[in-house]
N, C-alpha and C positions, 0 to 999 in steps of 0.2 A: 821267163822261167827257165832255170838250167837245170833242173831235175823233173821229170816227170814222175807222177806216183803211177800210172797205167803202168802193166806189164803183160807183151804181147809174144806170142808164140812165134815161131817162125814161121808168115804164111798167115797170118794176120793183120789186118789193117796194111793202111800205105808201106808202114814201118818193115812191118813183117812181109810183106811181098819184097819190099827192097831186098831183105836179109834172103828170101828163100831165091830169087833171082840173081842177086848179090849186081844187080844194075840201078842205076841211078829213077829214082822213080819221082817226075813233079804230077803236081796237080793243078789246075788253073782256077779251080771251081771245086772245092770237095764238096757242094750240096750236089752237084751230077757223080760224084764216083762215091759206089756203094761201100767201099773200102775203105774209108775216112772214117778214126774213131773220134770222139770231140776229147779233148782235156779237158780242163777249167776251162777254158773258154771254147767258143765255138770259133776256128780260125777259117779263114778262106781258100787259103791258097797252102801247099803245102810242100816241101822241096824234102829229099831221102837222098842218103848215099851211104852205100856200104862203107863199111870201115875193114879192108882187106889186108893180109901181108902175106907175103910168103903161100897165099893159093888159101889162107884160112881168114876167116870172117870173123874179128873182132870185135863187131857192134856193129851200130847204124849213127849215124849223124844226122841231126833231125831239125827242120828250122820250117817253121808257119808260120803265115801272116794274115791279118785280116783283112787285105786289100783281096781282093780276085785278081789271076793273072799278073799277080807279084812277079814272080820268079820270072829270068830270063835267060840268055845263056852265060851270060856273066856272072850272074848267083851260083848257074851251076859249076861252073869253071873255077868259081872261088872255094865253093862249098867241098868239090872234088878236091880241091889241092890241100885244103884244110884236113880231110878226111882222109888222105894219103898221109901228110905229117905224121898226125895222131896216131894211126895205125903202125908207123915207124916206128913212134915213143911208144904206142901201149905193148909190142911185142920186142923189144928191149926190155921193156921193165918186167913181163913177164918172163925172163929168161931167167 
């Protein structure tokens, strides 16, 4: 799915700590972290990363899987890099 209909505050769910922390946040097991909202599906494992430029938080970038202990630091290392891009292009185009 590449849109979610959930819309979470800052400081809500996995999503919303990442954004209020603006740090990388996984999960290996979201049925142990009370902070795990389910989408359409119920996913396992859950990988967050800000979407940062210039000192301002443009979003979150957001990927779950239904495996447990999916994510590794490779996931995150790609997901970061992806998430620095983007953050490039979205505060470009916002100019």
């Amino acid at each position: 799915m590449l849109e979610s209909r959930i819309r979470l505050a800052i400081g809500d769910g996995v999503v919303g700590d990442c954004a209020r922390q603006r740090t990388l946040q996984r999960v290996d097991d979201t049925r142990r972290d009370g902070r795990y909202v389910a989408d359409d599906q119920i996913n396992l494992s859950e990988l967050a990363v800000p979407l940062q430029h210039d000192g301002q938080l443009l979003g979150v970038l957001d990927s779950e899987h239904p495996q447990t202990g999916f994510y590794d630091a490779r996931h995150e290392q790609a997901l970061s890099a992806i998430a620095q891009r983007a953050a490039e292009r979205l505060s470009r185009l916002a100019r």
